[in-house]
C-alpha positions in Angstrom: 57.0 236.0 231.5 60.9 234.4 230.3 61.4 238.0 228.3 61.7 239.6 232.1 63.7 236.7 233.3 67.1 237.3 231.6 70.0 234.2 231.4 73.4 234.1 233.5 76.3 231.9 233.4 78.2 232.6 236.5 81.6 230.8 236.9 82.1 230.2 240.7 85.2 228.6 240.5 88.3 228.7 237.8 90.0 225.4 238.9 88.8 221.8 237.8 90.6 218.5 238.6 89.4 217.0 235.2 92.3 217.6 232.1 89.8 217.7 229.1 91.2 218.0 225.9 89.7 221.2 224.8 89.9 223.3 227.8 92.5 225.1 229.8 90.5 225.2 233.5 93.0 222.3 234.8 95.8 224.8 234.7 94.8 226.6 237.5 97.0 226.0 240.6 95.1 227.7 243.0 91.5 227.6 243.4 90.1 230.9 243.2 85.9 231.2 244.0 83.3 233.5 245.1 83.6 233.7 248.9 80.7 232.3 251.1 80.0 235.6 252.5 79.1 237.0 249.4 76.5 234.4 248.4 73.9 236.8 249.5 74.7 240.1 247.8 75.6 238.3 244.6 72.3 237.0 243.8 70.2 240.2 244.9 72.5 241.9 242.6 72.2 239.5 240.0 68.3 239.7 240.2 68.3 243.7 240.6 70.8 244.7 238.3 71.1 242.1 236.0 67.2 240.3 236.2 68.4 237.1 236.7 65.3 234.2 236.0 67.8 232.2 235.0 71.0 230.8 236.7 73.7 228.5 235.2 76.4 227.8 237.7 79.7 226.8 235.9 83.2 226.5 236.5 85.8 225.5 236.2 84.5 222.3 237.9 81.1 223.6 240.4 81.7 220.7 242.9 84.6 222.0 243.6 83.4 224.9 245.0 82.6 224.8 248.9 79.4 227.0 248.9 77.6 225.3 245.4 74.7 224.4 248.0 74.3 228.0 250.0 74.3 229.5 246.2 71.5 226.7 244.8 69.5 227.2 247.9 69.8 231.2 248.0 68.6 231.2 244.2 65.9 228.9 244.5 64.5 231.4 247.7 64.9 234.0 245.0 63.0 232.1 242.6 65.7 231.8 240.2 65.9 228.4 237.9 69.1 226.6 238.4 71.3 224.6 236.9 74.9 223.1 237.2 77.2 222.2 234.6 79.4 219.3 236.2 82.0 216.8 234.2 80.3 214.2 237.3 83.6 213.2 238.8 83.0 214.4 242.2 79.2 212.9 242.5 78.0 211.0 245.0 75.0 210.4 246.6 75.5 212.7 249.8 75.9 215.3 247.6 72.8 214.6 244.9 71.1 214.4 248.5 71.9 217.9 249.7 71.8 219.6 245.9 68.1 218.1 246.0 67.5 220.3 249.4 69.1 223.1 248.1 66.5 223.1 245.0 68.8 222.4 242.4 66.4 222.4 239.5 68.8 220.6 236.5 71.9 218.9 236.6 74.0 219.0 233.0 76.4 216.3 233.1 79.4 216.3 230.0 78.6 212.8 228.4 80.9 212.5 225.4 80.9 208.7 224.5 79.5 205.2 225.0 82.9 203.6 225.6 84.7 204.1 228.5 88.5 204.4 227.2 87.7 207.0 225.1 85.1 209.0 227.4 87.6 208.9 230.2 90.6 209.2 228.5 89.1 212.8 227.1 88.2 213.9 230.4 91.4 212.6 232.1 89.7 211.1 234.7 89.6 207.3 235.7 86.4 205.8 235.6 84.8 209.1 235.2 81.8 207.2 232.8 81.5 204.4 235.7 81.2 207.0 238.6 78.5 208.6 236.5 76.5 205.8 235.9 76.4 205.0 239.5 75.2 208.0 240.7 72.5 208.2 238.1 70.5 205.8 240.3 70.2 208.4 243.0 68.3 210.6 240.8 65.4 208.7 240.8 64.0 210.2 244.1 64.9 214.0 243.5 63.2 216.3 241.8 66.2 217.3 239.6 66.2 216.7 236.3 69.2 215.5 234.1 70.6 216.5 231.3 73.6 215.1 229.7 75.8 217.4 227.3 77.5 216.2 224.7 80.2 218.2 223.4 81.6 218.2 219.9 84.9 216.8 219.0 87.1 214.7 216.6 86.6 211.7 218.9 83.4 211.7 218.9 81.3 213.1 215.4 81.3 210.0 213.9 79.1 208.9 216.7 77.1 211.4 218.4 73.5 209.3 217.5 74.9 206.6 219.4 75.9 208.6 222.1 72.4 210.3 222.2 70.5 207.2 222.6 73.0 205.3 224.8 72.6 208.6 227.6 68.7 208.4 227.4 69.1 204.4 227.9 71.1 204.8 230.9 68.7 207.4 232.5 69.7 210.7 231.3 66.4 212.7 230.9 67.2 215.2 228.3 70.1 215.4 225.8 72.2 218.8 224.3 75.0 219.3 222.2 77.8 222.0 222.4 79.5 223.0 219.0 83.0 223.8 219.0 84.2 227.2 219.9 88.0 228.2 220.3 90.1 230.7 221.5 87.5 232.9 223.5 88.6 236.3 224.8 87.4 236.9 228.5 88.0 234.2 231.8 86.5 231.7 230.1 89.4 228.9 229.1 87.6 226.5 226.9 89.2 225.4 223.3 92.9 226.9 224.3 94.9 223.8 224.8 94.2 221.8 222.0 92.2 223.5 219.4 92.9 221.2 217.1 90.5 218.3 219.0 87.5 220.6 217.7 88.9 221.6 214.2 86.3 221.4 211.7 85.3 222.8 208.3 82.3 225.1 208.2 80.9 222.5 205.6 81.1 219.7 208.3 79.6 221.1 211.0 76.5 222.6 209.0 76.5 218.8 208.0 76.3 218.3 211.7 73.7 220.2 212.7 71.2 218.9 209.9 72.0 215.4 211.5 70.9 216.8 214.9 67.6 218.1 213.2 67.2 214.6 212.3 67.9 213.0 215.3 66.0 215.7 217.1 62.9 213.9 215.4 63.9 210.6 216.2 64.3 211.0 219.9 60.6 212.1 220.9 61.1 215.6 222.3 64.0 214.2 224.8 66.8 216.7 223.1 67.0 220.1 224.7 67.8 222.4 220.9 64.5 223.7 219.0 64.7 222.9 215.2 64.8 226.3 214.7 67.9 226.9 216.6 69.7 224.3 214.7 68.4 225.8 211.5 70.1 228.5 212.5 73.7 227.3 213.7 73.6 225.3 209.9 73.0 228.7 208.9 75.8 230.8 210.6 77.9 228.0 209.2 76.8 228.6 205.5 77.4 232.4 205.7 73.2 232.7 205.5 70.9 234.6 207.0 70.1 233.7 210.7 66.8 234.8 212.7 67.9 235.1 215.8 70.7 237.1 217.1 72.8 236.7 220.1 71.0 238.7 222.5 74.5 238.5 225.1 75.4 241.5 227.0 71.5 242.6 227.1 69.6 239.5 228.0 72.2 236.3 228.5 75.6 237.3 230.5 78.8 235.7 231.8 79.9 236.7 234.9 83.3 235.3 236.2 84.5 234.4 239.5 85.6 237.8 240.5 82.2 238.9 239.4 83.2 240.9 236.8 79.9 241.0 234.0 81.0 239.9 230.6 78.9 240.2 227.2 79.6 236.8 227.0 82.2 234.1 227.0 84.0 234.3 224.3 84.3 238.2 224.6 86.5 240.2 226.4 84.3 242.9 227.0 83.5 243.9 230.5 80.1 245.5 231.4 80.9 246.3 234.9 81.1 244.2 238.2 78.1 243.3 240.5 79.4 245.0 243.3 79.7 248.4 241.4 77.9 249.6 238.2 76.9 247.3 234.9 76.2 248.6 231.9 73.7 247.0 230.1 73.4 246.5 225.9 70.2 247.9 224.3 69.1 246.2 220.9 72.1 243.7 221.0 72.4 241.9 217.7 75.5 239.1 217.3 75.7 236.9 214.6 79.9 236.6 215.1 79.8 232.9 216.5 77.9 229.9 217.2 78.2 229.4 221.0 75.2 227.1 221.8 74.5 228.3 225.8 74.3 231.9 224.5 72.6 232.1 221.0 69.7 229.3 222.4 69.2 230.9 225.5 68.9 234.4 223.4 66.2 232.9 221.2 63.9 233.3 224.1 64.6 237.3 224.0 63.0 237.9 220.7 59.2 238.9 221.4 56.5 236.7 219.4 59.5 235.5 217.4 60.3 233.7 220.3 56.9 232.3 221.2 58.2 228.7 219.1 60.6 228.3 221.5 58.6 229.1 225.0 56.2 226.8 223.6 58.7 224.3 223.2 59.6 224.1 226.9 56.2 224.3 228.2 55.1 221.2 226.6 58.4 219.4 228.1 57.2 217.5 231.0 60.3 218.2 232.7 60.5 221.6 232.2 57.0 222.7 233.2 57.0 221.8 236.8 60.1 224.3 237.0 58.3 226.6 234.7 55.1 226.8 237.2 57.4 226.8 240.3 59.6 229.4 239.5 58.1 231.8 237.2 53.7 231.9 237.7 
């Protein structure tokens, strides 16, 4: 049923009020989003033209777009699984409250360390680790589950078990990590500003992802990669064979603010806009980067090869429910 149900990362918004040290969204001086009347048309034409099953909404920062709950709630009467991808700084419980309504089905959060001073100072934002500790509580009577994401970074490799645990002790439901990706092509301005925050060897992050595989084990199914995922990424760092391609441009998308369709984000190749024609990629086969929310999300798109990894989520607890809801 997922093979029909293709992947899109929709940015809503290109302004954020966080400064992050690997990104370049906080440059943007005037907020630019998808307008409220267009809520509607976007996501029949993201289910008719593009088959949308899956929808991440991104940003820039999400909550700092004025419609997030119209597009949540118009998705979920679609029966599209979604998800938002939030640095938490504008969370409260009001708006937890009225996501829940919506049907928000997950909530990533960026987690990147135990310690306050250096999780806030990364982000740029005071107390951003206290404000989302508070409004983890509120979770608790939703039905949305979260996920904190954990990107990769000089600050923080030394410690990413730590950080793993310490999100799953403070009531994170699931766990994810992004590796490090720089100077992408199309709209999407993460790893411009200060590449050098996420500059490692190829050696050191294969390195990395064979501690993930063992963490993986260690954390009783509560981190979101597949083994075989992370097999991969070690391979695509060692210049060796990989078993699943990026399946971007025909399956997973990126589609920006002014809806324009992307292969993906770290391409500058335009398919088309929503409002006009798309042209869709038949057989696509990438092996030219590591992006995490694109190759994993392809995995799914590679007919009984893929059956490890639908198997994977249906036997997540947390996944399921959304499974049976959204896509039987």
């Amino acid at each position: 049923m997922m093979i029909n149900r293709n992947t899109v990362f929709l940015c809503v918004t290109d302004f954020c009020n966080a400064k992050c040290s690997f990104c370049d969204f906080w440059k943007t001086e005037k907020a630019n989003y998808i307008p409220k009347d267009e809520i509607e048309k976007l996501i029949k034409n993201l289910k008719q033209k593009l088959k949308c099953g899956y929808l991440e909404i991104t940003g820039g920062e999400p909550f700092a777009y004025p419609y997030l709950y119209e597009l949540v709630s118009e998705a979920a009467n679609h029966k599209i699984i979604t998800q938002v991808m939030t640095h938490g700084g504008l969370l409260n419980q009001e708006k937890i409250q009225k996501l829940d309504k919506a049907g928000l089905d997950i909530l990533s959060i960026s987690f990147d360390h135990y310690k306050d001073e250096i999780f806030n100072n990364h982000r740029g934002i005071d107390n951003l680790k206290e404000i989302i500790e508070k409004n983890l509580k509120y979770f608790s009577d939703t039905k949305i589950i979260t996920s904190a994401g954990i990107t990769i970074a000089k600050h923080n490799v030394n410690e990413l078990e730590q950080i793993a645990n310490y999100v799953l002790e403070i009531g994170f439901e699931l766990v994810f990590f992004s590796f490090p990706i720089s100077n992408p092509a199309s709209t999407y301005k993460i790893g411009l500003d200060s590449p050098d925050v996420i500059d490692f060897s190829n050696d050191e992050l294969a390195n990395i992802a064979d501690r993930l595989s063992t963490l993986k084990a260690e954390l009783n199914n509560k981190m979101v990669h597949h083994e075989l995922f992370l097999k991969d990424i070690k391979n695509y760092y060692l210049g060796s064979k990989q078993k699943y391609a990026c399946k971007s441009g025909e399956n997973v998308f990126y589609v920006d603010n002014k809806l324009d369709v992307y292969e993906c984000m770290v391409k500058d190749n335009i398919l088309g806009n929503l409002n006009g024609d798309v042209f869709i990629l038949n057989d696509a086969e990438c092996y030219l980067c590591p992006l995490q929310c694109h190759r994993e999300s392809s995995a799914f798109y590679h007919g009984m090869k893929s059956f490890p990894f639908h198997f994977d989520l249906a036997t997540k607890k947390e996944t399921w429910n959304i499974l049976k809801s959204k896509l039987f």
